[in-house]
C-alpha positions as CSV (number, residue, x, y, z in Angstrom):
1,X,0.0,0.0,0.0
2,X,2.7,2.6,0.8
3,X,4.3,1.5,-2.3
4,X,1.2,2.9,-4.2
5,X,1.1,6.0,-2.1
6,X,5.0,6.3,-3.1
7,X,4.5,8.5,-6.7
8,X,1.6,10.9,-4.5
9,X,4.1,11.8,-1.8
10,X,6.7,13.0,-3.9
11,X,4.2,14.9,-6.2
12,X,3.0,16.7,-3.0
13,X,6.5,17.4,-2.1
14,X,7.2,18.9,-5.5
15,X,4.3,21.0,-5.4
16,X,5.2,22.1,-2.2
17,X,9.1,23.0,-2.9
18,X,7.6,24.4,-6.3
19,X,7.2,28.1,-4.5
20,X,11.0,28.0,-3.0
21,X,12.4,26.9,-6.0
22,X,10.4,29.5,-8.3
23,X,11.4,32.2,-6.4
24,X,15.0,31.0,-6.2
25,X,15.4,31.0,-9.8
26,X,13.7,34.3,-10.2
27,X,15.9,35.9,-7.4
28,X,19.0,34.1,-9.7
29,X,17.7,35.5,-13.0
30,X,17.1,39.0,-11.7
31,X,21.1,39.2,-10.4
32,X,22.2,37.9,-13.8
33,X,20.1,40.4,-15.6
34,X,21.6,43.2,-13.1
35,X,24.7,42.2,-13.5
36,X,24.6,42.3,-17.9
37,X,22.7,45.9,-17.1
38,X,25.2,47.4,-15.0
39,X,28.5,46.3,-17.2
40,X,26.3,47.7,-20.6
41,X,25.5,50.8,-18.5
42,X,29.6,51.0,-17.5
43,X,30.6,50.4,-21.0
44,X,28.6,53.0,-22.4
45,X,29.6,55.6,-20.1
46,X,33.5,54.6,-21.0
47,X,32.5,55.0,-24.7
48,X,30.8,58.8,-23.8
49,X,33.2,59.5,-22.1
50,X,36.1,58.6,-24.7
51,X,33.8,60.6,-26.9
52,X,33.7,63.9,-25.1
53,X,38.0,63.4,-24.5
54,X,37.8,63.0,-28.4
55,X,36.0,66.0,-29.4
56,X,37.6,67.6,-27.0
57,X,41.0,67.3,-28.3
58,X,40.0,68.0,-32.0
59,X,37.9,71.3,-31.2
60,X,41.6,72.4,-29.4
61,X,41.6,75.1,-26.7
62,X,38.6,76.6,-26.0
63,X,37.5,80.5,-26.2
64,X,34.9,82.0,-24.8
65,X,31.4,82.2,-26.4
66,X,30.2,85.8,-27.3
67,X,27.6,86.8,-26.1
68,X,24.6,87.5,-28.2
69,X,23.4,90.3,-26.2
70,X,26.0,92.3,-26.5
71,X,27.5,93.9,-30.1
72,X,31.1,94.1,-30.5
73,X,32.6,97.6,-31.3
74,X,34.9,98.7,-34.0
């Protein structure tokens, strides 16, 4: 008889476990997806910021802006 009951025990016990393990792997998931985010996130502020060093250093020293309010005098 317990032989018979063998195949419903463990189903309970699966369906029991189900919630831990779910939430487990979703907890897993989530830190793997944070991880991929926050070296995309550091890569593209290396590339912006490789950029801006690059613009920089073609535009070459920088002068002031006039400004528009103001008319220059010959």
């Amino acid at each position: 008889m317990i032989s018979t009951l063998r195949p419903l025990l463990r189903l309970g016990q699966a369906i029991s476990e189900w919630p831990v393990a779910s939430q487990q792997a979703a907890r897993r998931n989530a830190m793997v997806a944070l991880t991929a985010c926050a070296h995309r996130r550091a890569e593209r502020e290396d590339v912006a910021s490789y950029l801006a060093e690059r613009a920089a250093a073609r535009s070459g020293p920088s002068r002031p802006a006039a400004d528009p309010g103001v008319a220059a005098h010959a």
